[in-house]
gemmi code that builds the backbone of each chain (N, CA, C; Angstrom):
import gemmi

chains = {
    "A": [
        ("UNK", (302.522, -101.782, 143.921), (301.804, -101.343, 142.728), (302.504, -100.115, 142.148)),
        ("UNK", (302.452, -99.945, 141.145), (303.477, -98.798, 140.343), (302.162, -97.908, 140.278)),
        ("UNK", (302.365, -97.180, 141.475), (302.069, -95.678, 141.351), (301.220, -94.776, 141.000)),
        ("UNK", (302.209, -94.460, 139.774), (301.836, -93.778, 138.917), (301.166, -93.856, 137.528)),
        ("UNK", (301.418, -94.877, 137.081), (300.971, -95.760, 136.105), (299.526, -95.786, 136.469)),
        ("UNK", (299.355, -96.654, 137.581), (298.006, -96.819, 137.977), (296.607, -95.435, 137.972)),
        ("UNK", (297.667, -94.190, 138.562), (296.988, -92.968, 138.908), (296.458, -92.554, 137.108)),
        ("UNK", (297.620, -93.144, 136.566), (297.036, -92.194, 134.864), (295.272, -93.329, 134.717)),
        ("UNK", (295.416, -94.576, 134.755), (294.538, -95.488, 134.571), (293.125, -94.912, 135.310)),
        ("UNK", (293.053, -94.461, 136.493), (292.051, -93.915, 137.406), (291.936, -92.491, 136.727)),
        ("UNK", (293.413, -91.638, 135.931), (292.735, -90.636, 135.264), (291.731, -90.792, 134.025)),
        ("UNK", (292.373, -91.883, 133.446), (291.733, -92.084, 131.997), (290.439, -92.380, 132.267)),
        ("UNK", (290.001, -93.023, 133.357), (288.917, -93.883, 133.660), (288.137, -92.615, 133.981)),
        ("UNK", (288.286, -91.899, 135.315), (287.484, -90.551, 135.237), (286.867, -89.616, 134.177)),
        ("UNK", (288.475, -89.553, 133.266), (288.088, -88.456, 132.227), (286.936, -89.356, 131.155)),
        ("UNK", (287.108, -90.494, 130.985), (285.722, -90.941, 130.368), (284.477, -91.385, 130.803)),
        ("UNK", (284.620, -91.265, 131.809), (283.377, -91.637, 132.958), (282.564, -90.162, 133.194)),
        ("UNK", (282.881, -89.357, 133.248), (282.810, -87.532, 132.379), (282.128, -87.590, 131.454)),
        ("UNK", (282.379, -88.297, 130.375), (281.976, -88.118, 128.884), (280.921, -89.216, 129.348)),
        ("UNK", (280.511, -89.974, 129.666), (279.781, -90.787, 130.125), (278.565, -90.169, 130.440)),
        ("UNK", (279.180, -89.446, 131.743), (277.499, -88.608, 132.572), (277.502, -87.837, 131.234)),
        ("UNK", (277.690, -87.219, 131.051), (277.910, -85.890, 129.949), (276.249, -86.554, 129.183)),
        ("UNK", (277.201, -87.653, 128.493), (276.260, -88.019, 126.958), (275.263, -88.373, 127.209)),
        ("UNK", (275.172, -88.869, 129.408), (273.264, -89.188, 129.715), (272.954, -88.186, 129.829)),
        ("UNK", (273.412, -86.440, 129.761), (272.739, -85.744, 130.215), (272.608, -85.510, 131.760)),
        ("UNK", (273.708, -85.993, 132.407), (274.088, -85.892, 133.402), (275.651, -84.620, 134.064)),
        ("UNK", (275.702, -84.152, 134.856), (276.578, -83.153, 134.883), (277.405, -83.689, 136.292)),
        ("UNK", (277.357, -84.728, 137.226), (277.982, -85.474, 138.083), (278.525, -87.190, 137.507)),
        ("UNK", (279.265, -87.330, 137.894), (279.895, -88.533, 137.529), (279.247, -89.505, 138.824)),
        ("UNK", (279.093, -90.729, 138.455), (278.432, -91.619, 139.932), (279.358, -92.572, 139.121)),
        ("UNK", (279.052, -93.918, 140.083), (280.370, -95.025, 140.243), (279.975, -95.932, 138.536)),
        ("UNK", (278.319, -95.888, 138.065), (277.737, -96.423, 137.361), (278.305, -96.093, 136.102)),
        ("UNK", (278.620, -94.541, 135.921), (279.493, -94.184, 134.890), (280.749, -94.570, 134.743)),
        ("UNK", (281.730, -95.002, 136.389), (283.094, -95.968, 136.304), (283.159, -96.502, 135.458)),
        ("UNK", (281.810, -97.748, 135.642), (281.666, -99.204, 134.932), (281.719, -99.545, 133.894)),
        ("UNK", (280.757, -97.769, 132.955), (280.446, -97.871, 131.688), (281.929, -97.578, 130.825)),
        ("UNK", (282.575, -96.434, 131.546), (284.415, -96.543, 131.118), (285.471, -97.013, 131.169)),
        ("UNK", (285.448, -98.608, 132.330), (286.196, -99.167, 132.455), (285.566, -100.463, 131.008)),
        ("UNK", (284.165, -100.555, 130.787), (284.131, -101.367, 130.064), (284.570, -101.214, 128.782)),
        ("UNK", (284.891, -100.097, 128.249), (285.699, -99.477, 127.167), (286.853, -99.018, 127.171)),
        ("UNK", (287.728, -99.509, 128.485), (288.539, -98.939, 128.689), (290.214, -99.840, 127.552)),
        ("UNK", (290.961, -98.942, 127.206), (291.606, -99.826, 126.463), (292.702, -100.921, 126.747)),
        ("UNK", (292.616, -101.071, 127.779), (293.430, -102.204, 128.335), (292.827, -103.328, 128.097)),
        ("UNK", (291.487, -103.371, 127.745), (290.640, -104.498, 127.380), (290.256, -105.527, 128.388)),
        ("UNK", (290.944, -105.560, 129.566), (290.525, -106.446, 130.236), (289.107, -106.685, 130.822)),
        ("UNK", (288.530, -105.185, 131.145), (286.926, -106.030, 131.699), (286.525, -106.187, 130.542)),
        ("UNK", (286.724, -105.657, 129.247), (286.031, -105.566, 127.864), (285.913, -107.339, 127.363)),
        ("UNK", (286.885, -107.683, 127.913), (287.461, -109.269, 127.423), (286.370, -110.296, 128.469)),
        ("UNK", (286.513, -110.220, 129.735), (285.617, -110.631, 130.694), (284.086, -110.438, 130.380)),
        ("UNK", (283.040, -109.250, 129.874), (282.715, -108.641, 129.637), (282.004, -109.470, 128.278)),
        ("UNK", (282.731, -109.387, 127.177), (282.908, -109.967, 126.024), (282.496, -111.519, 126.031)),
        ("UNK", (283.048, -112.596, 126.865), (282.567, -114.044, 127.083), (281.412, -113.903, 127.649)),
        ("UNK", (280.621, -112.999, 128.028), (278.906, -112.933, 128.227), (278.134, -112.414, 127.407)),
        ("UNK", (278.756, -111.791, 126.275), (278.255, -111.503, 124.904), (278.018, -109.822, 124.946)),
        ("UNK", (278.849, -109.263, 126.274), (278.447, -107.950, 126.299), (279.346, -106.859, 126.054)),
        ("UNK", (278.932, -105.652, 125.571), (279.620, -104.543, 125.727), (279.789, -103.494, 126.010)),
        ("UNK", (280.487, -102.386, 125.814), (280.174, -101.155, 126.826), (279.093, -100.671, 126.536)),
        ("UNK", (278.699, -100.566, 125.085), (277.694, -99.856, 124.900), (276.228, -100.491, 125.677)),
        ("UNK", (276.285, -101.877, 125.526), (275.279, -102.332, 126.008), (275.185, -102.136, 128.011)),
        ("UNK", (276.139, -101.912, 128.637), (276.594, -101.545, 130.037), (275.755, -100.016, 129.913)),
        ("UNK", (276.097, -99.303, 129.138), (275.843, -97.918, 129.209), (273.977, -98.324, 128.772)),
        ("UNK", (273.567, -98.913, 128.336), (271.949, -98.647, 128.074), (271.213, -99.419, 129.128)),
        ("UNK", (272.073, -99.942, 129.860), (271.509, -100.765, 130.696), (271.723, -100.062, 132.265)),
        ("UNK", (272.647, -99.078, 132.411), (272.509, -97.873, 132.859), (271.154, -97.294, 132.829)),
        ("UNK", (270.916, -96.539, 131.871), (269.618, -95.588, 131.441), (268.695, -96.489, 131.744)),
        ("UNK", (268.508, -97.878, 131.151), (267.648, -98.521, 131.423), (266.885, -98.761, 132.718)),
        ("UNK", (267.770, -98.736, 133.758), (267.716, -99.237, 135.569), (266.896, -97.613, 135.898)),
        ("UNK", (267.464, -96.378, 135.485), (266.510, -95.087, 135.539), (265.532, -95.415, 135.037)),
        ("UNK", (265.434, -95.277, 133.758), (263.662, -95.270, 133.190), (263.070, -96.348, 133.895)),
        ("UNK", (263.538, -97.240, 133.975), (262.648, -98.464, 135.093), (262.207, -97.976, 136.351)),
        ("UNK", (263.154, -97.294, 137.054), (262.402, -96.647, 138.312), (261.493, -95.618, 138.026)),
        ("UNK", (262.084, -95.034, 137.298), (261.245, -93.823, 136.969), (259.506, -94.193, 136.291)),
        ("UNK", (259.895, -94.954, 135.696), (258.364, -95.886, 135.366), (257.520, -95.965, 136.326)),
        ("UNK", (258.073, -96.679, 137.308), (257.282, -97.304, 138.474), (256.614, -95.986, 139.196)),
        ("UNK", (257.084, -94.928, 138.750), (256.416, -93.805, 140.123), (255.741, -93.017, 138.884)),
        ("UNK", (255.650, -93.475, 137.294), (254.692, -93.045, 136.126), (255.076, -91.871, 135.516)),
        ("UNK", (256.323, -91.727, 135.594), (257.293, -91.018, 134.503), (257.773, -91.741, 133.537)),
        ("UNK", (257.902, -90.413, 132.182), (258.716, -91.020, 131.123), (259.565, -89.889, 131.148)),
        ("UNK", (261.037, -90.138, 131.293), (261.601, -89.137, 130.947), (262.536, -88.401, 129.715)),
        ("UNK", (261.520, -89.626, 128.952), (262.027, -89.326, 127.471), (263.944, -89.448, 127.356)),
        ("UNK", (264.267, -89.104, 126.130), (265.916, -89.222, 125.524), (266.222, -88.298, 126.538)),
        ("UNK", (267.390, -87.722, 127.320), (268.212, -86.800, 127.569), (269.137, -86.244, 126.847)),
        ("UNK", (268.784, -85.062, 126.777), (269.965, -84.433, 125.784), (271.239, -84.396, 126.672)),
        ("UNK", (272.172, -84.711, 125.833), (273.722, -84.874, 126.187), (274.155, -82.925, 126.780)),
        ("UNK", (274.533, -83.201, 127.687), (275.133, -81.907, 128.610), (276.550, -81.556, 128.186)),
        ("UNK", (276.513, -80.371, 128.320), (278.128, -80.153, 127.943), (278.716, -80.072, 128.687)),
        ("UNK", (280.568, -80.669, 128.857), (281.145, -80.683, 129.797), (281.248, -79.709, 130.374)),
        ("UNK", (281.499, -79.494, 131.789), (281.415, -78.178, 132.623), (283.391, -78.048, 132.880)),
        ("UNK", (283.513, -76.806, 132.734), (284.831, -76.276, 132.434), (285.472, -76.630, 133.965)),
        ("UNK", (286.601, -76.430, 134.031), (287.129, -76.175, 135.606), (287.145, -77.893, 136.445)),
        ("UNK", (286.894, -77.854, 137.788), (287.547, -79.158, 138.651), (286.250, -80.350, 137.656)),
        ("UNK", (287.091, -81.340, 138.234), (285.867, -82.759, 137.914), (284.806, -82.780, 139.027)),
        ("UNK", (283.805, -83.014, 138.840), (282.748, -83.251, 139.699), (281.939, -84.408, 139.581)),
        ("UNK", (282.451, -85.408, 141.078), (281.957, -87.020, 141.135), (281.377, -86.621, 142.350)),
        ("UNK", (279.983, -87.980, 142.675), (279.471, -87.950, 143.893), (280.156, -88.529, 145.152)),
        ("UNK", (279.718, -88.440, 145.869), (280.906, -89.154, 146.982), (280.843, -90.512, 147.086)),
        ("UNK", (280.352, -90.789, 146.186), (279.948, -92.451, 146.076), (281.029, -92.916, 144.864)),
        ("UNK", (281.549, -92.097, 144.106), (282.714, -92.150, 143.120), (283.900, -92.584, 144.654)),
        ("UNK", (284.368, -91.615, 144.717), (285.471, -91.726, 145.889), (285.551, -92.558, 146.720)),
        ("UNK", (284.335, -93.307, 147.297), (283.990, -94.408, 148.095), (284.473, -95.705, 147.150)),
        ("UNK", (283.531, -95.611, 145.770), (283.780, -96.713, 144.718), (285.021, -97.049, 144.345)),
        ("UNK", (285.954, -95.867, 144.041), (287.027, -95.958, 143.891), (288.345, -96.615, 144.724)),
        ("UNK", (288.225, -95.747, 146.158), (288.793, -96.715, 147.176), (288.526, -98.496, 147.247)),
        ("UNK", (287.465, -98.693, 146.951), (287.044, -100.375, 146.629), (287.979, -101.102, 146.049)),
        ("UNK", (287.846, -100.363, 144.756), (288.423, -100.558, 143.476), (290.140, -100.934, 143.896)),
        ("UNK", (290.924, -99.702, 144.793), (292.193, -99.550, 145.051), (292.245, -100.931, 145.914)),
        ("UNK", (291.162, -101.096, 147.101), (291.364, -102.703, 147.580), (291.350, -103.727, 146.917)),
        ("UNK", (290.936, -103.831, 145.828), (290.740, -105.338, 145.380), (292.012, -105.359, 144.626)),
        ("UNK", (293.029, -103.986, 144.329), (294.014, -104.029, 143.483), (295.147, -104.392, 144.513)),
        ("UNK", (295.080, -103.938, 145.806), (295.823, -104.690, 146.522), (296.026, -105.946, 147.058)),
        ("UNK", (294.631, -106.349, 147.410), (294.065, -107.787, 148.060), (294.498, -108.864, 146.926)),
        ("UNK", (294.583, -108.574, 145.482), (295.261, -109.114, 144.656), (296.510, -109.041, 144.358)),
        ("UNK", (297.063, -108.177, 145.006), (298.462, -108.084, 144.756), (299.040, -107.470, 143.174)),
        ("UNK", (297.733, -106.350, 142.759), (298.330, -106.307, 141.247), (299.536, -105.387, 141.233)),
        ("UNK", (300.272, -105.434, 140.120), (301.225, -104.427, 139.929), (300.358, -103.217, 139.193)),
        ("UNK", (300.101, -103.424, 138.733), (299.163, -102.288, 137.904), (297.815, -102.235, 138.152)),
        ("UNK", (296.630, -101.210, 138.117), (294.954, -101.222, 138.469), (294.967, -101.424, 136.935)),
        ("UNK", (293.939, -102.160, 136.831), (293.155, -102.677, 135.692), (292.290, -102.261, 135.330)),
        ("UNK", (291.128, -102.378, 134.459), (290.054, -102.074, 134.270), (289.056, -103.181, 134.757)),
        ("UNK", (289.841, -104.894, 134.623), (289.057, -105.725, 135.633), (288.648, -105.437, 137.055)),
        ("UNK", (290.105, -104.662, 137.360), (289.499, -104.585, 139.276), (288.145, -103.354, 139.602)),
        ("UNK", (288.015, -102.880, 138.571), (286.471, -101.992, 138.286), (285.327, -103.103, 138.767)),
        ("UNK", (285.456, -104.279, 137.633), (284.265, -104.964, 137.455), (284.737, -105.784, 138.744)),
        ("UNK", (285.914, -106.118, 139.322), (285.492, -106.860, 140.812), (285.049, -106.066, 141.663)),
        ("UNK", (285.508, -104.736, 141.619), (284.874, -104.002, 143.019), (283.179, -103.864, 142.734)),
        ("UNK", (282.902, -103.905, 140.964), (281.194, -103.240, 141.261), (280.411, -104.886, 141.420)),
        ("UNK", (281.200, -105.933, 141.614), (280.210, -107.025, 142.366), (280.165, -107.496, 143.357)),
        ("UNK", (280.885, -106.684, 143.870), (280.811, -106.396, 145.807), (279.914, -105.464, 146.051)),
        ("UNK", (279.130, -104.691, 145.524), (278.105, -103.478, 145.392), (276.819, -104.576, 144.949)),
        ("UNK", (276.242, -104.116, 146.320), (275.186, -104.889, 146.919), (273.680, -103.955, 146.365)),
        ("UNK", (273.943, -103.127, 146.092), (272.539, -101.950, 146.274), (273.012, -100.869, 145.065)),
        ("UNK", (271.520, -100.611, 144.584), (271.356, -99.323, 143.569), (272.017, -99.196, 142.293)),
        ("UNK", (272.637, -98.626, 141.548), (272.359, -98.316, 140.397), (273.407, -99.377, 139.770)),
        ("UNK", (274.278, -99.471, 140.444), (275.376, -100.931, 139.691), (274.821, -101.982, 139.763)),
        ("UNK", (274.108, -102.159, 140.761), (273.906, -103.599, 141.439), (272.675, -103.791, 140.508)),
        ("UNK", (272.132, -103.135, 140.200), (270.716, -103.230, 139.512), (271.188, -103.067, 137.950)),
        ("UNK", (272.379, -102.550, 137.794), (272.900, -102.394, 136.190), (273.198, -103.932, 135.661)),
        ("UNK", (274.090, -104.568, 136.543), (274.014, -106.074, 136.504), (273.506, -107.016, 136.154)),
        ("UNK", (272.255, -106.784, 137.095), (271.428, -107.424, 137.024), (270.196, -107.442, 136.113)),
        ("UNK", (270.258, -106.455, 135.310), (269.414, -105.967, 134.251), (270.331, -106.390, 133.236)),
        ("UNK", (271.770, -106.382, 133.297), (272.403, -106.962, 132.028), (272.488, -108.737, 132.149)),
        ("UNK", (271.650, -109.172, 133.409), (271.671, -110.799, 133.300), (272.968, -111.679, 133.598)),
        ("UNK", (273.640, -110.518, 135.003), (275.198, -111.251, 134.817), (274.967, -112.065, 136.526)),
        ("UNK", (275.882, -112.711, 136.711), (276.007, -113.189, 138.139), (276.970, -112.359, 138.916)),
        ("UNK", (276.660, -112.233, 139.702), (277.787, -111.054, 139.950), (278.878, -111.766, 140.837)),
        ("UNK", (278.942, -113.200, 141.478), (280.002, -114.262, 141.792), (280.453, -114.723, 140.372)),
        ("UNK", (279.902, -115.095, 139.747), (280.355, -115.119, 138.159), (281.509, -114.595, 137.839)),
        ("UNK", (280.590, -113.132, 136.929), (281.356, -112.258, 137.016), (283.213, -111.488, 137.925)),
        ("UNK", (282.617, -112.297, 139.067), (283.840, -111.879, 139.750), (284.926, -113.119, 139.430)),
        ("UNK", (284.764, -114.071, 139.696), (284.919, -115.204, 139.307), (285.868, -114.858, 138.232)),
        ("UNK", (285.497, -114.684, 136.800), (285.707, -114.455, 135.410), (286.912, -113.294, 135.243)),
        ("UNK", (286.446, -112.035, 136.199), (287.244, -110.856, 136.117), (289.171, -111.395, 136.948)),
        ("UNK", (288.609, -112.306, 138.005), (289.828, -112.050, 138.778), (291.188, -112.993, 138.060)),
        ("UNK", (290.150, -114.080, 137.105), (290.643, -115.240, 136.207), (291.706, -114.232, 134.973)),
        ("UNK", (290.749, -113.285, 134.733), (291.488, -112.739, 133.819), (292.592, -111.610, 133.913)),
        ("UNK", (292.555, -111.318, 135.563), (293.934, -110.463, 135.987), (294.748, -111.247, 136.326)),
        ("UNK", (294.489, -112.960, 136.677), (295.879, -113.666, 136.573), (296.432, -114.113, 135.119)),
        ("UNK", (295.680, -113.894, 134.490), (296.104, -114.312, 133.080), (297.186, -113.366, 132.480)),
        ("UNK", (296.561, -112.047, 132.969), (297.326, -111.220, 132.399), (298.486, -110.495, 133.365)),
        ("UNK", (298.973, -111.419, 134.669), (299.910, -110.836, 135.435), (301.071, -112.400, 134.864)),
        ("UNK", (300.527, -113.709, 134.235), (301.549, -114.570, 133.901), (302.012, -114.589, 132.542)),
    ],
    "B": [
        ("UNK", (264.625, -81.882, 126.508), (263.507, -81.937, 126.854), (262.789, -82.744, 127.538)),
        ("UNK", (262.019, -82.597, 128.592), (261.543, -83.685, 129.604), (260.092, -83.386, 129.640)),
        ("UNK", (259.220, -84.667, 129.043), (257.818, -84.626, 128.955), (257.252, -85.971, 128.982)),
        ("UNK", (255.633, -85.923, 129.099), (254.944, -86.929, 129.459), (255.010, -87.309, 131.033)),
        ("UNK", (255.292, -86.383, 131.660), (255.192, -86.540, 133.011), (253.870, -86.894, 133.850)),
        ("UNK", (253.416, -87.622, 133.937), (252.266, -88.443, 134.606), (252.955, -88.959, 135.774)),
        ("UNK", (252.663, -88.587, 137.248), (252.835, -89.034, 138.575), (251.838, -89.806, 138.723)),
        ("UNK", (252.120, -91.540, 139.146), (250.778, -92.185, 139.256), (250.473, -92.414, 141.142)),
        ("UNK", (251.789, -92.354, 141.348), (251.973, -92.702, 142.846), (253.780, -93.231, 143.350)),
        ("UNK", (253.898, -93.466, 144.228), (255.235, -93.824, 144.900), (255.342, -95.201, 145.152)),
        ("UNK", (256.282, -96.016, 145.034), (256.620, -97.443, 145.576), (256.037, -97.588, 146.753)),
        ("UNK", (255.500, -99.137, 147.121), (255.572, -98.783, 148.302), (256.372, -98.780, 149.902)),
        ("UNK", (255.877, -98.158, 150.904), (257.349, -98.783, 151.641), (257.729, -99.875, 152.268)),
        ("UNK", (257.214, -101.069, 151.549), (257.575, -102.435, 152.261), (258.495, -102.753, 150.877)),
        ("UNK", (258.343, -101.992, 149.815), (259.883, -102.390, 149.269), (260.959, -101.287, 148.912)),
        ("UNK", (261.515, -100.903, 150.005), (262.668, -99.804, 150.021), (263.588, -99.888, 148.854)),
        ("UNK", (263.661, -101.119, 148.107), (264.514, -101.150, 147.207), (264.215, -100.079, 146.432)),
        ("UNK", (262.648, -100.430, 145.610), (262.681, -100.065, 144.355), (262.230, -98.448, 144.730)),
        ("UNK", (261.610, -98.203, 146.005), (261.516, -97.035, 146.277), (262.644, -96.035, 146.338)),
        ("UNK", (264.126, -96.260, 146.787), (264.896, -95.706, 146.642), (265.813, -95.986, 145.517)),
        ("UNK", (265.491, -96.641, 144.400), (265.887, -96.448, 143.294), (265.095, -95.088, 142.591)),
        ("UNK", (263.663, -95.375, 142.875), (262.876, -94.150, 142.282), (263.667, -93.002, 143.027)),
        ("UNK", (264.026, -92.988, 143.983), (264.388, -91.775, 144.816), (265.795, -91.106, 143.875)),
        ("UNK", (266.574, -92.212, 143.808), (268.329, -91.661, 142.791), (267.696, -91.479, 141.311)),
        ("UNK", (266.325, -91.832, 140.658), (266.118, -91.487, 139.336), (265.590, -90.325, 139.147)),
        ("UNK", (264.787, -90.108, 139.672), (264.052, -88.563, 140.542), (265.176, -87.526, 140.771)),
        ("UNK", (266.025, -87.988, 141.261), (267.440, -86.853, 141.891), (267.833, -86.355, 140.476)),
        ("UNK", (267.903, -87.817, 139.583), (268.779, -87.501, 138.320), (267.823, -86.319, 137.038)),
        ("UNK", (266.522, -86.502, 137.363), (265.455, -86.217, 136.817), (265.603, -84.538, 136.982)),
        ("UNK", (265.177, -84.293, 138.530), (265.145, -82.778, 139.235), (266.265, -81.974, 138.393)),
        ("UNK", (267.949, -82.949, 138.719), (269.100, -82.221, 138.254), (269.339, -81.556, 136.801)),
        ("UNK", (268.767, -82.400, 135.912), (268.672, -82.841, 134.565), (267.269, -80.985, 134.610)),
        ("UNK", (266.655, -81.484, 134.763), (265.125, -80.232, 134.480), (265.624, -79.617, 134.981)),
        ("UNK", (265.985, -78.955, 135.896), (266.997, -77.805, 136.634), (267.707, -77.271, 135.700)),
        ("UNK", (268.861, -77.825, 135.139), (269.847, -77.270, 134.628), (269.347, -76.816, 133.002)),
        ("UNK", (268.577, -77.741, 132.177), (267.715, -77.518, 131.566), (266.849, -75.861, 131.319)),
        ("UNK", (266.239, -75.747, 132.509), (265.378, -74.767, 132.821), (266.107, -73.304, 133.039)),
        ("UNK", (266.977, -73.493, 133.520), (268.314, -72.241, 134.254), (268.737, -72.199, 132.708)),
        ("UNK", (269.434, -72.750, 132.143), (269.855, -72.447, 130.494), (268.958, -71.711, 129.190)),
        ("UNK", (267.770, -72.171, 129.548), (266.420, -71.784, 128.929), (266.425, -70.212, 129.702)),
        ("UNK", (265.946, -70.237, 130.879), (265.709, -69.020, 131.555), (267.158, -68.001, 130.935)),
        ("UNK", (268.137, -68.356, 131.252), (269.638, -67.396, 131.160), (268.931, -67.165, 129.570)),
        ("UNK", (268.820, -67.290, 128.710), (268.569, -67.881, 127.219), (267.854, -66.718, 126.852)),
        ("UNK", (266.739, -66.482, 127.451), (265.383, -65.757, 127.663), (266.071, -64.250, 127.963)),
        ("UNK", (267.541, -64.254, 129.169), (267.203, -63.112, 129.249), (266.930, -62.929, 130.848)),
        ("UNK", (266.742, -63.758, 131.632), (266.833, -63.460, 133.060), (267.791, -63.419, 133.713)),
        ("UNK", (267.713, -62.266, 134.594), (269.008, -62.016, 135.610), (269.439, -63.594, 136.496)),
        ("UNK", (270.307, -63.614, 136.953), (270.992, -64.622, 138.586), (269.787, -64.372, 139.620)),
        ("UNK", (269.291, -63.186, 139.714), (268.352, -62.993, 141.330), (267.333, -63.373, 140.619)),
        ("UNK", (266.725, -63.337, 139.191), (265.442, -63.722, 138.995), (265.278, -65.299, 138.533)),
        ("UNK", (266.680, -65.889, 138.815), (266.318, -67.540, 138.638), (266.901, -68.304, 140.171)),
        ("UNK", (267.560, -67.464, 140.447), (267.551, -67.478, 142.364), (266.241, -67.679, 142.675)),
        ("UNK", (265.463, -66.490, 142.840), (264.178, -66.791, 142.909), (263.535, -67.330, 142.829)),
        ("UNK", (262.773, -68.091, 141.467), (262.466, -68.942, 140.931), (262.528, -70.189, 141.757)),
        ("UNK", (263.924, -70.374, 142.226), (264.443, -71.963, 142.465), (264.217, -72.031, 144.070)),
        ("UNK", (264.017, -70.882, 144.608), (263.821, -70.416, 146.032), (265.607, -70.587, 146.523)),
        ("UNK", (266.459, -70.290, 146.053), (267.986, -70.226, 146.464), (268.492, -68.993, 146.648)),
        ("UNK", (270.066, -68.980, 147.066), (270.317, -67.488, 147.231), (270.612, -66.785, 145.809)),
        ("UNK", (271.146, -65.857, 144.867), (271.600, -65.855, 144.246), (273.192, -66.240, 143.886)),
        ("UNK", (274.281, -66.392, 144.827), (275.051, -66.797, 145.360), (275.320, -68.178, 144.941)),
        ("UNK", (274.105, -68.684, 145.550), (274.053, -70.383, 145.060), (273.879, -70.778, 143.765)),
        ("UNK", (272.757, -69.887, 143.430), (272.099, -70.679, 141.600), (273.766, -69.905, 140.756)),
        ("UNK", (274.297, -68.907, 140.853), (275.343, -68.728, 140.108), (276.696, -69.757, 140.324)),
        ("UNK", (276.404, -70.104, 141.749), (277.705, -71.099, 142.151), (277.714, -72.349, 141.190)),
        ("UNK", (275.722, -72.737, 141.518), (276.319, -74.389, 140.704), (275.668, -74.212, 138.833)),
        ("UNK", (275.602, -72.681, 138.761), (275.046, -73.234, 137.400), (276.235, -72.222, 136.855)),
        ("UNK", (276.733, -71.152, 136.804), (277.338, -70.109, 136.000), (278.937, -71.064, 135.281)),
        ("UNK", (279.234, -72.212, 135.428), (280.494, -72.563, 134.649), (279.589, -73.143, 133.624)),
        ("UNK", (278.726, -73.382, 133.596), (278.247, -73.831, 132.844), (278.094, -73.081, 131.552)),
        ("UNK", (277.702, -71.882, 131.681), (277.205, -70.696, 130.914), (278.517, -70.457, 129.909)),
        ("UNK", (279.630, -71.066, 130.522), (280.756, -69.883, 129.502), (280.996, -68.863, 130.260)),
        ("UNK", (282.282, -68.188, 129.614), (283.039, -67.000, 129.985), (281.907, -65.293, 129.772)),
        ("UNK", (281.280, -65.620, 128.459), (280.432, -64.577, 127.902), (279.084, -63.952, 128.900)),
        ("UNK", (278.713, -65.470, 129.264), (277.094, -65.022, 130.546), (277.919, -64.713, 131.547)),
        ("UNK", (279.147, -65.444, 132.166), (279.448, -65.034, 133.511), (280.033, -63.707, 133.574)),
        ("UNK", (280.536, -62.970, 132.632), (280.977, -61.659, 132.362), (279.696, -60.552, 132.527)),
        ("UNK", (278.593, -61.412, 132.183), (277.612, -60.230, 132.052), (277.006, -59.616, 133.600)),
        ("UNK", (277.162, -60.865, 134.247), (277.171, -60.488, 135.953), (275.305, -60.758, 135.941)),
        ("UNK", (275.064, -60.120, 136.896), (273.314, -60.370, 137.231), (272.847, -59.178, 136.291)),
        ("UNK", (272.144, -59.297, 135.317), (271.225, -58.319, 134.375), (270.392, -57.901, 134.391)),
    ],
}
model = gemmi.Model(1)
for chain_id, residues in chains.items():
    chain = gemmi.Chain(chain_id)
    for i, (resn, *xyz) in enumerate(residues, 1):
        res = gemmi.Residue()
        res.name, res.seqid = resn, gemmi.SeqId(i, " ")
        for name, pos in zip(("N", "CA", "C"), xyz):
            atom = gemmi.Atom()
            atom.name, atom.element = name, gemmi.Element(name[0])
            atom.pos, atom.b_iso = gemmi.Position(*pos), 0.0
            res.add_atom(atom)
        chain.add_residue(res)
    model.add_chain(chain)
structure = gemmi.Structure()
structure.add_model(model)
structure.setup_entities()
């Protein structure tokens, strides 16, 4: 896998996964925010995968918020709009569930043999995520998540021939 | 702003799922009103030891995870 190339792709993906928590009003990055920046990410590939289910980032990102206010419902909170947080100056700050997610992510880019990380191997690693806020993001957006994987891995051979 | 807060009760625990979903929305909730509240308070005019306090932390701590937040201008001003 080339490297370095890949490392800018995991930067780009961070630095908008940032702007992500940011705009929920969030000041930690979690793996859920990955999803919402790889689905906008401009390589287009999960966007394209993504896209043949009629979906898009934006709709990934409300379906995010959505999986909160749903829990949050159930225990008889509303926690109303969140105002968007401003980025915090200095290191990035992800949960350790970013770093965990991420390593995933780096396996499925190997186990495939890609030359480059994608923005598809995002959406294969978050349908191996069995539990909580992805797994329930999913599934609130009505996807299969064998499907889905299915669809994503179709479209990193497409784009390695 | 965070309102309409009505607690009706907790999931229950024969379904851990949705209970520990409430648990990571709650986390996001606390973090969110926290940081919220510390910005408001700094805003107002309160020292680092009097929102230490407040939060039951050291002062040490509430400046650790909230003062980048503030800018160069509050963290210059030190505890007031």
């Amino acid at each position: 896998m080339r490297r370095i190339a890949s490392m800018k792709v995991i930067n780009d993906l961070l630095t908008e996964a940032e702007r992500v928590a940011n705009r929920l009003g969030e000041s930690v990055v979690a793996p859920e925010h990955v999803l919402v920046a790889a689905a906008g990410h401009p390589d287009g590939a999960a966007a394209a995968v993504l896209a043949a289910s009629g979906i898009d980032a934006g709709m990934v990102e409300a379906a995010v918020v959505g999986v909160h206010d749903d829990a949050l419902a159930a225990v008889g909170l509303d926690a109303g709009v969140a105002s968007p947080t401003a980025p915090s100056p200095g290191v990035f700050r992800g949960t350790d569930a970013v770093g965990e997610f991420l390593r995933s992510v780096q396996e499925q880019a190997k186990a495939y043999d890609a030359d480059l990380l994608s923005s598809a191997h995002i959406l294969v690693a978050a349908t191996l995520v069995q539990r909580g806020t992805i797994a329930r993001t999913l599934d609130r957006l009505g996807l299969d998540r064998d499907d889905l994987r299915r669809a994503a891995v179709a479209e990193l051979g497409a784009r390695t021939r | 702003m965070i309102d309409g807060m009505d607690l009706r009760g907790v999931p229950a625990p024969e379904d851990p799922e949705a209970a520990l979903a409430a648990v990571v929305a709650l986390r996001r909730l606390a973090d969110r009103l926290e940081r919220e509240a510390v910005d408001e308070a700094l805003a107002q005019g309160w020292s680092w030891s009097m929102v230490a306090e407040a939060l039951g932390v050291t002062k040490q701590a509430a400046h650790k995870k909230h003062a980048r937040r503030q800018g160069p201008r509050r963290d210059a001003r030190g505890d007031r």
